[in-house]
N, C-alpha and C positions, 0 to 999 in steps of 0.2 A: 599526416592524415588530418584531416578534416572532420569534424560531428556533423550530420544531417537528421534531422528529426523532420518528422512527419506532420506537417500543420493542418489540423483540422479545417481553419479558417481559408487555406488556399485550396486543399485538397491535395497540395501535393509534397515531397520530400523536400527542404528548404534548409542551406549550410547553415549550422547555426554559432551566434557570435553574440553575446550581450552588449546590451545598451551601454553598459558603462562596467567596460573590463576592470579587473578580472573579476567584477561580482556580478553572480546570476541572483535576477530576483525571480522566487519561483511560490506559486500558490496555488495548493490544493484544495479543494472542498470538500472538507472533514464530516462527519459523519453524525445524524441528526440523532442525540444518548436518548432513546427514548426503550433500547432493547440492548438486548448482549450483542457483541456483532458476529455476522455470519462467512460463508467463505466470499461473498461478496465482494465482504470490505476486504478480506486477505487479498486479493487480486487486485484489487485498488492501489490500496496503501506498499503491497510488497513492489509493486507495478513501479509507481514512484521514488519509492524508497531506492532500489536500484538506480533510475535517473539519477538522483541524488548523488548516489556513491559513485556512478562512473563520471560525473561532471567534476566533481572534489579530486579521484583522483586523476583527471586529465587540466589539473592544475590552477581550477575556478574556485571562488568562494561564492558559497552558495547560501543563500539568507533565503530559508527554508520556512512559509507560516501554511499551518495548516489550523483551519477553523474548527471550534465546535458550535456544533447549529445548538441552543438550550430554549429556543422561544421562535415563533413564527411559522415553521415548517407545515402548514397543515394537510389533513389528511387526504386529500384531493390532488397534492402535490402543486396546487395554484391557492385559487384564491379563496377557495369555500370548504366548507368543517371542519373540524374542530384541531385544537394543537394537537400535534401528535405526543408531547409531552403530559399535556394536561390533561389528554388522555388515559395515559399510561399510568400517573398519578392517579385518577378515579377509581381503576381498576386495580391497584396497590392500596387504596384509603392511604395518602401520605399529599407529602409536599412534590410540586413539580419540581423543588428546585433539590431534594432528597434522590428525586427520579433524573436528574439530569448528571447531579456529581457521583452517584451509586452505579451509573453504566457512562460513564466519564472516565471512573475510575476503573471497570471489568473490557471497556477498550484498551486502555494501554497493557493490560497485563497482558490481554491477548498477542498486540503486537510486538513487545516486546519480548514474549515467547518466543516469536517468529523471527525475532534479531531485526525488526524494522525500527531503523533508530528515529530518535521522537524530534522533532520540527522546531527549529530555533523558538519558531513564538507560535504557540497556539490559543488564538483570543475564543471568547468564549460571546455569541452574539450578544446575552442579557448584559455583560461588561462593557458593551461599546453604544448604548443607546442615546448618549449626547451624539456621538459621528454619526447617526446615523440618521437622528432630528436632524441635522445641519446641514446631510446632503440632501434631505427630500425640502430646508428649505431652499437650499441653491436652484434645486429643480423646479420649484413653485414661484421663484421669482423669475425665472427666465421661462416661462413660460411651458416649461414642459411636461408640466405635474400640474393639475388643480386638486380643490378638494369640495366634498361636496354631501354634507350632514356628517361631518367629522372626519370622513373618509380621506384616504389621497391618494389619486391614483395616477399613473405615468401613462403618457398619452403618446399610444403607439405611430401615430399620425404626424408628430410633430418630429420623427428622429424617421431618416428615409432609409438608414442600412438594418432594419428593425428586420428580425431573420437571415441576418447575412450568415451566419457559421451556420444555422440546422440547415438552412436552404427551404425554408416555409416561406411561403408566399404568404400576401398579406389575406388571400380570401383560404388561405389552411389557417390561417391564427382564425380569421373570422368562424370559419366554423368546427374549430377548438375550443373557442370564446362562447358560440350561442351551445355544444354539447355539455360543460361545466357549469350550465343556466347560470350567467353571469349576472349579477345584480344592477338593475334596473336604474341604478344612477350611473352608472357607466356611460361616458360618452360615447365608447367604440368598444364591442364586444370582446375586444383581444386587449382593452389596456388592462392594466395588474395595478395590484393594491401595492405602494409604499409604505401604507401607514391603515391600521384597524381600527377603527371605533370602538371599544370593549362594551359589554352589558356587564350590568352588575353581579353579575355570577362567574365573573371570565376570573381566573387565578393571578394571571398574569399579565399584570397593565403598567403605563406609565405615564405622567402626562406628557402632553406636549402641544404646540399652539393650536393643533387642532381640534385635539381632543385627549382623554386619558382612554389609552389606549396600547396597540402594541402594532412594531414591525412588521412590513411584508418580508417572507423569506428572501426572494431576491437581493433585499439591499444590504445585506452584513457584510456580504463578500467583498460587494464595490468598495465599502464605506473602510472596513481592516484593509482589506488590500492595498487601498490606499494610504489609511493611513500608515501603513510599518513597509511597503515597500514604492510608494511614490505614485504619478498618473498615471504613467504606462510603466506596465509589468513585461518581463522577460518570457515567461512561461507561467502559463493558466493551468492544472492538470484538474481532472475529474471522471467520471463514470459517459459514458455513450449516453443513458438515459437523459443527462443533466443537459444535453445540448439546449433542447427546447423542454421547457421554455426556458428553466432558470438561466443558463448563458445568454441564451439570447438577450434576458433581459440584463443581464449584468454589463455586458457590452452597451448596450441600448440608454441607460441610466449615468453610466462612467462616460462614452463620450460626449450624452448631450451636457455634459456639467462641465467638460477638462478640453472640449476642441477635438483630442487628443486620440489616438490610437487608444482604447487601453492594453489588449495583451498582444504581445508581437508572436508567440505562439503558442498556441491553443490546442493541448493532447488530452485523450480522450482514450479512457481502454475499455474493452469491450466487457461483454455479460456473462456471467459462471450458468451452464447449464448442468441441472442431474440429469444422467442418463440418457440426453439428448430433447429433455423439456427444459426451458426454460424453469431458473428458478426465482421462486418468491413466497413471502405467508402466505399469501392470499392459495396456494397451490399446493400448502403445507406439506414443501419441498425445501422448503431453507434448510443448510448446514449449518447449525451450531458450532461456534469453533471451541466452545470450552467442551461441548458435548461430543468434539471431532479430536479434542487434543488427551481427552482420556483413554484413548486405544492409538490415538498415534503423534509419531514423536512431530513437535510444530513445525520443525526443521525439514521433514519429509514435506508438509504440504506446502512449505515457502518453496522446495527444490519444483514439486508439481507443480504450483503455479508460472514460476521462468523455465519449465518447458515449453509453454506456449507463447505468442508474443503478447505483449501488454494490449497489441489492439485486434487479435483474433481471439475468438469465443474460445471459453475452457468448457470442458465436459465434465464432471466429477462423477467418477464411479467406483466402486473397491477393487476392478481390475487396473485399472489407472494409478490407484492409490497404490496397491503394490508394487504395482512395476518401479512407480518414482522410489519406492524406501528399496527396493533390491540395487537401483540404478545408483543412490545416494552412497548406500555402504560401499559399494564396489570404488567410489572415489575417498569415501574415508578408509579405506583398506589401503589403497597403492598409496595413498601419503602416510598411512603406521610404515608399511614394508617400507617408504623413502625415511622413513626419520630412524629403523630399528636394525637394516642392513648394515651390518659392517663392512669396512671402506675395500672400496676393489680398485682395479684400472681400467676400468670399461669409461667409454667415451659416450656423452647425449647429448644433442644439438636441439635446446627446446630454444631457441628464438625464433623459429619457423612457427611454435604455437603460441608463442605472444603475440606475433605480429596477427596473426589469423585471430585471436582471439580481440584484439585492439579493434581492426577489421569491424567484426562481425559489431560489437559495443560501438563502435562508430557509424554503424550503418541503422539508425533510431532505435538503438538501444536492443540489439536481434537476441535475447537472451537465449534463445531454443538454440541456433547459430552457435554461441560461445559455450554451449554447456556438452553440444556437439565434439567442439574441439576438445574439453576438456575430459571426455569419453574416448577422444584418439589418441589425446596424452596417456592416461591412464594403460590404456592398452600397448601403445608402446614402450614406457618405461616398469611395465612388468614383466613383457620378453626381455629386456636390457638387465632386470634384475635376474631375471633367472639364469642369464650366463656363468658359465662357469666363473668368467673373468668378474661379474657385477658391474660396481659402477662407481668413478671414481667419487671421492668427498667431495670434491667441488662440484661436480654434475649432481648430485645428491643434493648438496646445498641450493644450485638455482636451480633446480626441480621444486625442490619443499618453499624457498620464495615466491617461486610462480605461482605454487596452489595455494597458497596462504593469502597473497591479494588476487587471485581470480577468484577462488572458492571462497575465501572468508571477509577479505577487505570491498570486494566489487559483488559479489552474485549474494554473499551474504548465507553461505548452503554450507560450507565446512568450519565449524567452530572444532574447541577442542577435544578428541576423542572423549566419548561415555557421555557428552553435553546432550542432556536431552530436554532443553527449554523448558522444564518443571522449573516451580521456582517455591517459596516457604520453605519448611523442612526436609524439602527431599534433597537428595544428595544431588550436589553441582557436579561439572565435571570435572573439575580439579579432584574433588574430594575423591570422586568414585572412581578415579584414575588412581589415586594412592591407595585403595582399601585393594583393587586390583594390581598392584604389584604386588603386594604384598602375599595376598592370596596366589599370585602366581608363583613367587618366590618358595611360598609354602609346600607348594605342587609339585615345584621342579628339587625338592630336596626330600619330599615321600620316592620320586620316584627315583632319583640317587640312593637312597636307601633300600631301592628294591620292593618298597610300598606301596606296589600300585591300585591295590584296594583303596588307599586313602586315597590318591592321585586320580582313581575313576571317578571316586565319591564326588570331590571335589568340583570335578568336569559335569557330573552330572545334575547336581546341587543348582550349580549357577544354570547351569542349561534351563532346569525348571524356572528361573528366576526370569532368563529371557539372555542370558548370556552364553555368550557360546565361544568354548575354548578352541582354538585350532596351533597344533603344533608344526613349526615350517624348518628346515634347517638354518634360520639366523633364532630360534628358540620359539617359545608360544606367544603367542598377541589372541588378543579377545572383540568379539565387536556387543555390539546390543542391542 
């Protein structure tokens, strides 16, 4: 079987094969810490993240950078008002660069809740501002950058595939460019800033030949990208929004300096909507995910998000939300009853769901497709268990390895029973799996004893707690 991914840049399904086997080089566009992140970036990052883990286990190495934006982004999303960091700073009375490792730092915990594992290298833009003087002066000596009252801006005019991934003609940039009232030293309403002039009130400046100043956002991605995975990249990932302008102009700026292709493919997932509006602050509809992960477990909205594909719209609503946490347990349920059954001689033929499941992963990454299969697994090796005959060790065993790298090594959705992606002092799930034997153990010798007052208690106790006892004939299991 073959990987096909979806290439923005062609438009269409393309075998995919890196540049220089067996390493993928792959780069995402990390997320601008000027706020906590929202279910947004869950969809983003979990999106990728997957990529990641089915390329690694279809036997790639994958040298994985994901950026963080801490300087240039501004609020306009081009080239006009103010940093959206030094923003966020003003309205905190603090440092921007307090504001940038303080939701730097409430990023990862986020994803890491969610089991998305964190990117070989993630540069941080204000740490790369020599690379990134260097490539705007590459571009100013070859003509495709001027600068003009300290300014530098990249001249849309001089690079002819300028719009090739959003598919903007050059009179949509033109009037993108005169809607944004682009500043009146621009030689062409659609070029972008490389480099800022600062005023003496700006937080965050630095010098350089042209002036003491700061970044266009565009250029951090070219400028890392290149430098930690080479001119031409294997795979580009980021948000639908991002095409135009910021891709556009990252392709635009990378190959007029390298000749070169920069990304050989270019994905792109699509937008989280609430309730079937588009979300955003501006519409004071954002998910919070710290404000989302105190009513529910993270692991439920990483399984809701690979129900849908990485490049069709998600909808978030509380009937959606339940269905994913009812759909979730029902697959950490059949791998308790595969791991708690005692050995029988029943027969189960699951390479029919590997291969379907390899399948679906190999057809640009169809996670809705493989979470499918693994809702067909589930439901047939619960009839298999419930036979009289069961099922033998061995059929038990490649049962519990399949769900173990489907569910936990590749979808990243089944970690170890009670794991509920808290983290500080709450109980992991190792621990709250031994406090619950224990207590089951407790239960099942009140009610050998004929104690079933204690044994109700017990059941009932934890019930209010959020756990819920059920007794089967291989003995009781609990979920959360």
């Amino acid at each position: 079987m073959s990987l096909f991914i979806y290439n923005s840049l062609s438009r269409t399904k393309e075998k995919f094969e890196p540049l220089h086997p067996p390493v993928v080089s792959m780069y995402v566009c990390g997320p601008t810490v000027y706020g906590h992140a929202h279910l947004g970036h869950a969809k983003s990052y979990v999106s990728f993240d997957v990529v990641v883990r089915w390329l690694r286990q279809s036997g790639f190495r994958v040298k994985y950078v994901q950026n963080i934006t801490d300087v240039g982004h501004l609020t306009d999303d081009a080239d006009e008002g103010e940093d959206k960091i030094i923003k966020q700073a003003r309205l905190e009375k603090t440092d921007p660069m307090e504001i940038s490792q303080f939701y730097t730092r409430s990023f990862y915990e986020d994803m890491d809740s969610m089991m998305v594992l964190r990117p070989n290298i993630a540069p941080a833009a204000t740490a790369h501002i020599p690379e990134q003087i260097a490539l705007i002066e590459r571009l100013v000596q070859s003509g495709h950058a001027y600068e003009v009252n300290g300014n530098v801006y990249f001249s849309v005019e001089s690079f002819s595939g300028y719009g090739k991934l959003s598919g903007r003609t050059d009179q949509d940039a033109l009037q993108s460019g005169i809607r944004v009232e682009v500043r009146s030293d621009k030689r062409h309403p659609s070029d972008f800033a490389l480099w800022k002039k600062a005023d003496e009130h700006h937080l965050m400046k630095w010098s350089s030949p042209w002036s003491v100043g700061y970044p266009g956002w565009h250029l951090e991605c070219s400028a890392m990208s290149m430098k930690y995975l080479g001119e031409t990249i294997d795979i580009h990932g980021g948000g639908m929004e991002n095409k135009f302008p910021h891709h556009d102009c990252e392709i635009a700026q990378s190959e007029s300096v390298t000749g070169k292709p920069y990304v050989r493919f270019w994905m792109h997932n699509n937008m989280v909507t609430v309730n079937g509006i588009k979300m955003g602050k501006s519409l004071k509809n954002s998910v919070n995910l710290k404000e989302l992960f105190k009513e529910i477990d993270p692991l439920v909205i990483r399984f809701f998000i690979l129900q849908s594909h990485y490049r069709s719209q998600l909808d978030y609503s509380e009937t959606a939300i339940k269905a994913s946490s009812t759909g979730l347990e029902k697959l950490r349920e059949t791998r308790r009853r595969i791991r708690e059954q005692k050995s029988g001689s029943g027969v189960f033929d699951i390479a029919p769901f590997e291969q379907r499941f390899s399948e679906a992963m190999d057809d640009d990454f169809n996670t809705p497709i493989a979470i499918a299969v693994l809702f067909e697994l589930s439901k047939s090796m619960n009839v298999a268990l419930d036979r009289p005959e069961g099922m033998s060790e061995t059929c038990r065993h490649e049962a519990e390895i399949f769900l173990d790298k489907a569910g936990r090594d590749i979808l990243g959705i089944l970690q170890d029973d009670g794991y509920s992606g808290k983290t500080g002092d709450e109980l992991t799930g190792k621990r709250l799996d031994d406090v619950m034997h224990i207590l089951l153990d407790l239960r099942a010798e009140a009610r050998k004893n004929k104690d079933f007052a204690l044994s109700d208690n017990i059941r009932d106790r934890l019930l209010k707690a959020g756990i819920e006892i059920k007794d089967t004939k291989e003995g009781a299991s609990w979920t959360k």
